[in-house]
C-alpha positions as CSV (number, residue, x, y, z in Angstrom):
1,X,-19.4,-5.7,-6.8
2,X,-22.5,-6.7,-5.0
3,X,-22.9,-6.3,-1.7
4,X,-22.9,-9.5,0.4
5,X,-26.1,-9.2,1.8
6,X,-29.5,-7.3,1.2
7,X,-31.4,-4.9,3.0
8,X,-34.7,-8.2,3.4
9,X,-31.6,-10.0,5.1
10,X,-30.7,-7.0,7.1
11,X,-34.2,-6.2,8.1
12,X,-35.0,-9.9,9.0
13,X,-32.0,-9.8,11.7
14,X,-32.5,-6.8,13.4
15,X,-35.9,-6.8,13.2
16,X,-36.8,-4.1,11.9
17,X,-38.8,-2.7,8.5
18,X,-37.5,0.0,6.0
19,X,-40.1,1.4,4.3
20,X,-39.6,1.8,0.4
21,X,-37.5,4.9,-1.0
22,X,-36.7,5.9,3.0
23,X,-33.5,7.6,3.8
24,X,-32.8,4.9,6.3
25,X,-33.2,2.3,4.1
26,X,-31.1,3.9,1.3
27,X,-28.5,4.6,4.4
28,X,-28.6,0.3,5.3
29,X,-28.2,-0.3,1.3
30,X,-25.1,2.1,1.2
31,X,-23.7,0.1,4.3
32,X,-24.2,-2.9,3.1
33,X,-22.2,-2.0,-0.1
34,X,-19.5,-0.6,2.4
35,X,-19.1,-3.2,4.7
36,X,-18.7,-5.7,1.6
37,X,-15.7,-4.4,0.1
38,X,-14.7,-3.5,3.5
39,X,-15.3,-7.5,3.8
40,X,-13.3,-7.8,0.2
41,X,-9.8,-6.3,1.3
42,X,-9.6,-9.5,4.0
43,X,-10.2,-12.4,1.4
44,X,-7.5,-13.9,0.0
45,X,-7.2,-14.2,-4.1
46,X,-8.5,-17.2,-5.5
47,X,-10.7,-18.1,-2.4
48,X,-14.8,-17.8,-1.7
49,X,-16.3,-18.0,2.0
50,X,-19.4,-19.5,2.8
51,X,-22.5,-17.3,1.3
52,X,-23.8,-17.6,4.9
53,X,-20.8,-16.4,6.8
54,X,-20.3,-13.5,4.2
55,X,-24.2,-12.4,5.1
56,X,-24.1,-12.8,8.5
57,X,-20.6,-10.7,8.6
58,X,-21.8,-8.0,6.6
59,X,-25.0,-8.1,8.5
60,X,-23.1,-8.0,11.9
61,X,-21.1,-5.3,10.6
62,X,-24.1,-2.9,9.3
63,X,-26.2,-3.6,12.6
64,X,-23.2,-2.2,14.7
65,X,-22.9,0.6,12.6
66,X,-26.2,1.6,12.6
67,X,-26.6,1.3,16.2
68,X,-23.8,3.4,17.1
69,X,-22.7,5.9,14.0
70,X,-20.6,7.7,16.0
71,X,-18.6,5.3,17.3
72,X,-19.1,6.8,20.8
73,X,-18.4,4.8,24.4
74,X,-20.4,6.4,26.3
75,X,-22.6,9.4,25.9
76,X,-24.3,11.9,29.2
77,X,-27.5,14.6,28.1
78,X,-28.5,16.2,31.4
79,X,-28.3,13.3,34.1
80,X,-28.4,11.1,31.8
81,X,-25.5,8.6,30.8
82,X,-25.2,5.8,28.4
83,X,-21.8,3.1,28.0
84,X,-22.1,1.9,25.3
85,X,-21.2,-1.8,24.8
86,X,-19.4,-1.8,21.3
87,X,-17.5,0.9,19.1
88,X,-19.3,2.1,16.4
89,X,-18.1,2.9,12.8
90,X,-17.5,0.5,10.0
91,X,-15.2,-2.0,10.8
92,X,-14.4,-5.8,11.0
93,X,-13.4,-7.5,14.4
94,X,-10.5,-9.5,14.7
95,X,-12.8,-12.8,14.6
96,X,-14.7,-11.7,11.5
97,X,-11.3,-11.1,9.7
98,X,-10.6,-14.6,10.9
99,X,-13.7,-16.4,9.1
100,X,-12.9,-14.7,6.0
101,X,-9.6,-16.7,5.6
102,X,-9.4,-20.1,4.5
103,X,-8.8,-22.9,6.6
104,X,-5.5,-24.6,6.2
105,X,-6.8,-28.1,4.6
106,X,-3.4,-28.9,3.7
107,X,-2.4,-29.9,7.0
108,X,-5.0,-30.0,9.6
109,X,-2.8,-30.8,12.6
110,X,0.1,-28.4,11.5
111,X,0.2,-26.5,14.7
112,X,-0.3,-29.7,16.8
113,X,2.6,-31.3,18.9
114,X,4.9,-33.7,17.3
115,X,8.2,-35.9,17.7
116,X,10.4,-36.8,15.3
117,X,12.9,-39.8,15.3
118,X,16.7,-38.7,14.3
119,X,18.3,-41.6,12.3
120,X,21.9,-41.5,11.4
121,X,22.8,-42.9,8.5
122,X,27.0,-42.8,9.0
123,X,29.6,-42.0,6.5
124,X,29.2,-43.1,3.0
125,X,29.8,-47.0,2.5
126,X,29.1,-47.7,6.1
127,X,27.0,-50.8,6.7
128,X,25.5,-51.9,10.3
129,X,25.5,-54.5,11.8
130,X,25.2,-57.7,10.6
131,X,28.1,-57.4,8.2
132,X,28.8,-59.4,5.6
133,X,31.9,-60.8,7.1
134,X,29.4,-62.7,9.6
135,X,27.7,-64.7,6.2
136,X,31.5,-66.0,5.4
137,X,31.5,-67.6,9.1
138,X,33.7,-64.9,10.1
139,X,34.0,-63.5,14.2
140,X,35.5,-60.2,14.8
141,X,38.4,-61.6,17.1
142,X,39.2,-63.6,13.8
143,X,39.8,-60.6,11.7
């Protein structure tokens, strides 16, 4: 399988450059591979995102990773502290595993608000009213 995005797309959204046969750059390429069939286990069968929202997932995903690898909150050297403002690691958030799933075209308003209007249709043989004792000229108080 071929990862969802490249290291040119990577490098153009984080602004940075990774030089040609650099370990980094072989690290972002590995990532990238990762993160897509990390990205694979949340699509259903049968269906295919947007190439744009698959690349800037997998991009999203690689940038956090590589900005925290250790997936550390908050780190202290000497007087020095850092809180961090995302985990690390390689992992999808709740809203990226959300775009990965089809939209239900089906039935656009299916969570919406509705009424429905109860009709009950009587026994079997049961006619309303008008009946056709009214067409012979009949009244009820002259049955």
């Amino acid at each position: 399988m071929a990862a969802f995005a490249t290291v040119e797309d990577y490098e153009a959204r984080a602004a940075v450059t990774l030089a040609e046969g650099s370990p980094r750059r072989a690290q972002v390429e590995a990532y990238l591979d990762d993160a897509s069939a990390l990205m694979q286990r949340h699509i259903p069968a049968g269906y295919t995102p947007d190439e744009g929202t698959l690349r800037a997932i997998v991009v999203s995903v690689v940038r956090r990773v590589m900005a925290n690898p250790g997936g550390y909150r908050q780190r202290t050297i000497g007087q020095y502290s850092e809180s961090l403002g995302e985990d690390g690691g390689l992992y999808l958030t709740d809203d990226e595993k959300a775009q990965l799933q089809p939209e239900d075209a089906t039935d656009p308003d299916s969570d919406a608000a509705y009424s429905v209007d109860l009709v009950d249709g009587g026994l079997p043989g049961w006619r309303p009213e008008p009946c056709e004792w009214r067409h012979l000229g009949y009244t009820r108080d002259r049955l």
